[in-house]
C-alpha positions as CSV (number, residue, x, y, z in Angstrom):
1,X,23.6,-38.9,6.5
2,X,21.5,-36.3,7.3
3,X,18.7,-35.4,5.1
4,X,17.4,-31.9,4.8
5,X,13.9,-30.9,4.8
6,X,12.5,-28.7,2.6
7,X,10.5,-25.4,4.0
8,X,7.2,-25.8,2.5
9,X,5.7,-22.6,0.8
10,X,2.3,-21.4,1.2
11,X,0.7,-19.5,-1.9
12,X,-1.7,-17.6,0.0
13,X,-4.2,-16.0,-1.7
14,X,-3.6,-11.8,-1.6
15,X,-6.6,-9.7,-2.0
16,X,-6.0,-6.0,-3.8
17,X,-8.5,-3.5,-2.8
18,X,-8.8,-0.3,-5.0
19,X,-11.1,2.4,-4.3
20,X,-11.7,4.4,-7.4
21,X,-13.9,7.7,-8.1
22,X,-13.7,9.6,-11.4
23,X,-10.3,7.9,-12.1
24,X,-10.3,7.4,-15.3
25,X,-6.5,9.2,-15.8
26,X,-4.7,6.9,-13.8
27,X,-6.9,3.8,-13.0
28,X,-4.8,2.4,-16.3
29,X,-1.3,2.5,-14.4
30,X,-2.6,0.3,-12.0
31,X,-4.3,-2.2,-13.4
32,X,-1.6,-2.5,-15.5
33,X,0.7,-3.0,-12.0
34,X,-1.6,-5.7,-11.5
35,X,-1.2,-7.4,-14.3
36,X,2.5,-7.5,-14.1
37,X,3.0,-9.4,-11.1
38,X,5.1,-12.5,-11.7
39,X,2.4,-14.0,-8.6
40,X,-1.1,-14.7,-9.8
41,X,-2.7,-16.2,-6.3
42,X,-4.4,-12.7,-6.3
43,X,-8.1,-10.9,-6.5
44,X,-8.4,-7.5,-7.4
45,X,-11.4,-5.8,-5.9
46,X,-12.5,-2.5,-7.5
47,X,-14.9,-0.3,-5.2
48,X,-16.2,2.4,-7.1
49,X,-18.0,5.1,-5.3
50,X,-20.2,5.8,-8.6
51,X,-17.9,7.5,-10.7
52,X,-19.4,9.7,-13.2
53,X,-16.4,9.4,-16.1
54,X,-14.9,6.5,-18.0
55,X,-13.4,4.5,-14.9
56,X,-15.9,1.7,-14.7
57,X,-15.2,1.2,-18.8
58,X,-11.5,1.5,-18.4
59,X,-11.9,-1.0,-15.9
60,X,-14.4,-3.4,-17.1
61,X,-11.9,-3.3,-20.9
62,X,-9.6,-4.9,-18.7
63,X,-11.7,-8.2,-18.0
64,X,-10.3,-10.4,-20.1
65,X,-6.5,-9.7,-19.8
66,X,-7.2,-10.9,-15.6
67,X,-8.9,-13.7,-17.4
68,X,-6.1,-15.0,-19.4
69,X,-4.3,-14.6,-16.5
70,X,-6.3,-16.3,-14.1
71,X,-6.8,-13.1,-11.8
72,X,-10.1,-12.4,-10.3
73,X,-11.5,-9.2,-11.1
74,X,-14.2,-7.9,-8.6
75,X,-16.1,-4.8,-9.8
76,X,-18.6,-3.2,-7.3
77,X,-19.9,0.5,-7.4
78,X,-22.4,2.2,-5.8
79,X,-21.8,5.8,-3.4
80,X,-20.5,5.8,-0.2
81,X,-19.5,8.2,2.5
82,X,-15.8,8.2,2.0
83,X,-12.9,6.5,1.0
84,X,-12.5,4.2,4.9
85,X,-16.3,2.6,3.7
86,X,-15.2,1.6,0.4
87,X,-12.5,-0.1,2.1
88,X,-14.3,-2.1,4.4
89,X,-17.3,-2.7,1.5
90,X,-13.4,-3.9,0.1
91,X,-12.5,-6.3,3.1
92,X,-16.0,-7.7,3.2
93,X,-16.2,-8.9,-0.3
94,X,-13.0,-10.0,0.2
95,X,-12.0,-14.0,-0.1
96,X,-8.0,-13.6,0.6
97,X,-5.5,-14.7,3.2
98,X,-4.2,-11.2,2.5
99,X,-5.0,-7.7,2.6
100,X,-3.6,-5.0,1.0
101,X,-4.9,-1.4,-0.5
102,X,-3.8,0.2,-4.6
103,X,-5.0,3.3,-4.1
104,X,-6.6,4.1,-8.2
105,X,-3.3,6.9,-9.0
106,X,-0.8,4.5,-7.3
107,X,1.4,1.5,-8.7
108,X,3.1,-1.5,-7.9
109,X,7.2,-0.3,-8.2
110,X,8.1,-3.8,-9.9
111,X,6.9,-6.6,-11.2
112,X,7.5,-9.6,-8.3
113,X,6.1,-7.3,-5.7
114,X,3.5,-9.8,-4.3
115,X,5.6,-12.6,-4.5
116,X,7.9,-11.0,-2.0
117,X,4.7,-10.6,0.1
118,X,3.7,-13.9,-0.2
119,X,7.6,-15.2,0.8
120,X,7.7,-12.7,3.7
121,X,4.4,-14.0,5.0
122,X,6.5,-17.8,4.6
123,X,9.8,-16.5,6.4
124,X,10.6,-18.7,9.0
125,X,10.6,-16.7,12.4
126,X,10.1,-17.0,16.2
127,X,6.3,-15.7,16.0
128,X,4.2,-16.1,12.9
129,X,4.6,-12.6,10.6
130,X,0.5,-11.5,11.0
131,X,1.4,-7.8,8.6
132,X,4.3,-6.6,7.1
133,X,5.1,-2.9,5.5
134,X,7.9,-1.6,3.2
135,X,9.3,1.7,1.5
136,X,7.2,4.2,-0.8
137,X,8.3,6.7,-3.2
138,X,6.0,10.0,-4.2
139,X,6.8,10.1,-7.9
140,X,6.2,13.6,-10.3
141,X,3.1,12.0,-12.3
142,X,3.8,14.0,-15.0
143,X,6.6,11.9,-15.7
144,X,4.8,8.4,-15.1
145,X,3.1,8.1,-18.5
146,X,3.1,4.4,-17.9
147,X,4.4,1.9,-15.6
148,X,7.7,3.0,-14.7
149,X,9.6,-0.2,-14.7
150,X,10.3,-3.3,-16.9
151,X,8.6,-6.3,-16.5
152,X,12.0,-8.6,-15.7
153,X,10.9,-10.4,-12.4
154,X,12.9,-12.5,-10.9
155,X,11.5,-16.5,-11.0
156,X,9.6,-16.8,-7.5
157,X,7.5,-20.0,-8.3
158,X,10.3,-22.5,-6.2
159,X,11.4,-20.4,-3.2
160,X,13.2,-22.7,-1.1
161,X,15.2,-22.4,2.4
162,X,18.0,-21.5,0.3
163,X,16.9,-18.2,-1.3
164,X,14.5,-17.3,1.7
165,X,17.2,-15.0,2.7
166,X,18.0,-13.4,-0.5
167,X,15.2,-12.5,-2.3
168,X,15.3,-9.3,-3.8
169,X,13.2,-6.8,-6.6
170,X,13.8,-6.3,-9.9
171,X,13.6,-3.5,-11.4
172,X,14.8,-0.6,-13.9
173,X,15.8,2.2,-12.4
174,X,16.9,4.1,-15.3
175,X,12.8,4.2,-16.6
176,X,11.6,5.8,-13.0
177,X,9.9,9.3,-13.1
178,X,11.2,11.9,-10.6
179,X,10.9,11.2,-7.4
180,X,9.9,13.9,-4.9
181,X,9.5,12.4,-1.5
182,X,10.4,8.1,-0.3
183,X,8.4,7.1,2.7
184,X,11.4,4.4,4.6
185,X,9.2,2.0,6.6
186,X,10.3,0.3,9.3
187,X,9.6,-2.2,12.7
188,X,8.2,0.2,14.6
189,X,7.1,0.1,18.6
190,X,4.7,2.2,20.4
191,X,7.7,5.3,21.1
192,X,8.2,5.4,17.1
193,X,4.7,6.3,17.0
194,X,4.7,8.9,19.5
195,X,7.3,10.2,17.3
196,X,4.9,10.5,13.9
197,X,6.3,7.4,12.2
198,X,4.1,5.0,10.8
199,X,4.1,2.9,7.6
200,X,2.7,4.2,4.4
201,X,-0.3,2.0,4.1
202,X,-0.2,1.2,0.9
203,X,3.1,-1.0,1.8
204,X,0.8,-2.5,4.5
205,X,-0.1,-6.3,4.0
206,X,-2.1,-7.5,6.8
207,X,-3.6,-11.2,7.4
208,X,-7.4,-11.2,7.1
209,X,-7.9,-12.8,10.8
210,X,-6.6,-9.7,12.3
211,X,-9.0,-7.7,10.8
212,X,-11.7,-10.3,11.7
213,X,-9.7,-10.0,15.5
214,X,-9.5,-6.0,15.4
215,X,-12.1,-4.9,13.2
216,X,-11.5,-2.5,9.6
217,X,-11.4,1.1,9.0
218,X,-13.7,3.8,11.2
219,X,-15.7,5.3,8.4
220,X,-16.1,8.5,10.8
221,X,-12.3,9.8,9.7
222,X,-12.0,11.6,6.5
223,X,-8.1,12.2,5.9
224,X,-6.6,9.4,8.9
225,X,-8.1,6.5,8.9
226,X,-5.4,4.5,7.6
227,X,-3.5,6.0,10.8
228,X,-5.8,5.1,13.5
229,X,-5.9,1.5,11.7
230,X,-2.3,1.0,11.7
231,X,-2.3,2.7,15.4
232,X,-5.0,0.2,16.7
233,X,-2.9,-3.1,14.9
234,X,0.2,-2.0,15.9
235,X,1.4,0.1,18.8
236,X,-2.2,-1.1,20.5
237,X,-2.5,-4.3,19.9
238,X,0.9,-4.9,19.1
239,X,0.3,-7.4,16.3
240,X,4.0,-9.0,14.7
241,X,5.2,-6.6,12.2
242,X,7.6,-7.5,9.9
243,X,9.9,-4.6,8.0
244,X,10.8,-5.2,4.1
245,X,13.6,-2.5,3.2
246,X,12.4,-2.3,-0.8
247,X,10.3,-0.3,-2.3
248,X,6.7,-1.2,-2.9
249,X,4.5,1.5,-4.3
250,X,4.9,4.1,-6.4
251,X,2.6,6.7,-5.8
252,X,1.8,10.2,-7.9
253,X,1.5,13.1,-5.8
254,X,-2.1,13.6,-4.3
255,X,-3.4,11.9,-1.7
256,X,-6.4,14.0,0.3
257,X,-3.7,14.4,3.5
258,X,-0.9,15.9,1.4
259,X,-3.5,18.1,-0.8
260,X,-2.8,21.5,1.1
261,X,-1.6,23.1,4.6
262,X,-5.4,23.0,5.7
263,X,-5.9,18.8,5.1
264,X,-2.3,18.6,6.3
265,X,-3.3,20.3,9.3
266,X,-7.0,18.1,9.6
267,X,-4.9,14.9,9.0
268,X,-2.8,15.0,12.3
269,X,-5.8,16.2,14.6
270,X,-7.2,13.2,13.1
271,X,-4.4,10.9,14.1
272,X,-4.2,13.1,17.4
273,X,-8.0,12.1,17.8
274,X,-6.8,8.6,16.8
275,X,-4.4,8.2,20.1
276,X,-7.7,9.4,22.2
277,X,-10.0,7.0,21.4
278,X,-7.6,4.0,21.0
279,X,-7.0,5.0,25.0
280,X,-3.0,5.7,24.9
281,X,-1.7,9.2,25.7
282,X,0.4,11.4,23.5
283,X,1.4,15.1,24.1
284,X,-0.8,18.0,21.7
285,X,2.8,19.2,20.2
286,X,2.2,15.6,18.8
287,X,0.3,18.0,15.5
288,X,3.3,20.5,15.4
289,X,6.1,17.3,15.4
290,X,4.9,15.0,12.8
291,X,4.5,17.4,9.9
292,X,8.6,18.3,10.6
293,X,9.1,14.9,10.3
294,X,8.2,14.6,6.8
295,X,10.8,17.2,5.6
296,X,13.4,15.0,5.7
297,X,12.1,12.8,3.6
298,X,11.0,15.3,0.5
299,X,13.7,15.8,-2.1
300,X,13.1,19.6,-2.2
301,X,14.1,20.5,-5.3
302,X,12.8,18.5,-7.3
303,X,9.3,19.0,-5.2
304,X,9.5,22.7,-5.8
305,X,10.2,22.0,-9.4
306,X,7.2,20.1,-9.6
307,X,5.2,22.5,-7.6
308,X,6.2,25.2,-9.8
309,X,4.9,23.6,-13.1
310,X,8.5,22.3,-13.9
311,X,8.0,18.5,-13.8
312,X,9.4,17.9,-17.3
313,X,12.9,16.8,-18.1
């Protein structure tokens, strides 16, 4: 008879890194995110570039609900030159086996979010899965209010080889505020790049050694240094990428590259500046092709709705 053996399941630690600054109408949202994850092998590390409003309150209230649920909260605040410091002030003070960035206005989409990054980083494959990146969804914040979906996780404490396959998200899709542009990861190769696709880096979940291997963010970008990161791991160094087709993040419209045409525009000679120094070639129409990209992603009318000052129902 043969006997079968069970796939043994690492609970590696995930470290959350949030930059906040003067955050107090959103910081809520996702601490609350936080909280709901069904997975609680987590640290949440709060870098606060010295905000000047109620953030570090809102935050510091929310001590003793990580307490009760056995989540570390790191708090750390002083200034700093942008937001690419903060996150490698982030990585340093960081203890996980996992890396991951909540941007201070953005949210986890469901509630067993991090337990699908913990069994991704556990799926069985021919190399070892070193990051992985899934979908995004720009959301009218107007709408959010709170956290968009209902806390009815699916029970991810005994994945076994039998449901390694078919885990999937739970969520509520009839509670979700508008949604104005969805950001569809993928496995990408070094031509997908050339093309302007990248993952959106907030669904990017990296193993700490690679940033010990490859080093953090460059401080010395403003708008793209999540780009040139993701360029350097991927399409340079070619690390294993693994593609989740669910969505991840929530995240209210902002973002300093989507701000206006002029940080549009800085963004991509930023990620054309990013191909230079990382030493690989791409073609200056490189600037002009990714924004057109983006278009087909944006649900339009519901953008210009929002734009307008229309974004209730």
């Amino acid at each position: 008879m043969r006997i079968l053996k069970k796939i043994s399941i690492n609970n590696y630690k995930i470290s959350i890194i949030t930059a906040t600054l003067n955050s107090e109408p959103t910081i809520k949202n996702t601490l609350e995110s936080v909280l709901s994850q069904d997975y609680n092998n987590i640290e949440h590390i709060i870098i606060d570039g010295k905000s000047s409003d109620l953030t570090l309150e809102i935050i510091q209230s929310y001590r003793p609900k990580y307490e009760a649920k056995n989540i570390t909260l790191k708090i750390f605040s002083q200034k700093d030159s942008g937001i690419y410091e903060a996150f490698n002030r982030g990585i340093n003070a960081s203890s996980g086996d996992l890396l991951g960035f909540l941007n201070s206005d953005d949210y986890f989409a469901s509630s067993n979010i991090l337990s699908l990054i913990n069994w991704a980083f556990n799926k069985p494959v021919a190399k070892s899965v070193e990051s992985i990146c899934a979908n995004l969804e720009y959301v009218d914040c107007v709408n959010v209010g709170g956290l968009a979906e209902t806390i009815d996780s699916t029970n991810s404490k005994n994945l076994d080889s039998a449901n390694l396959t078919s885990f999937q998200i739970s969520q509520d899709s009839t509670k979700s505020p508008k949604i104005l542009r969805q950001i569809k990861g993928q496995n990408l190769n070094f031509s997908d790049f050339k093309k302007g696709l990248h993952p959106a880096h907030p669904t990017f979940y990296v193993k700490k050694e690679i940033f010990e291997k490859f080093g953090g963010f460059n401080p010395s970008y403003k708008i793209a240094g999540d780009y040139e990161l993701m360029l350097r791991f991927l399409a340079k160094n070619k690390i294993n990428n693994m593609y989740i087709d669910e969505n991840f993040i929530k995240m209210q419209l902002g973002g300093i590259s989507n701000q206006n045409l002029k940080n549009i525009y800085k963004a991509n000679v930023e990620c054309l500046r990013a191909w230079r120094e990382n030493d690989m070639q791409i073609s200056p129409l490189f600037i002009l092709l990714k924004p057109l990209r983006k278009l087909k992603e944006i649900n339009v009318f519901a953008y210009i709705k929002y734009m307008i000052g229309g974004g209730d129902s």
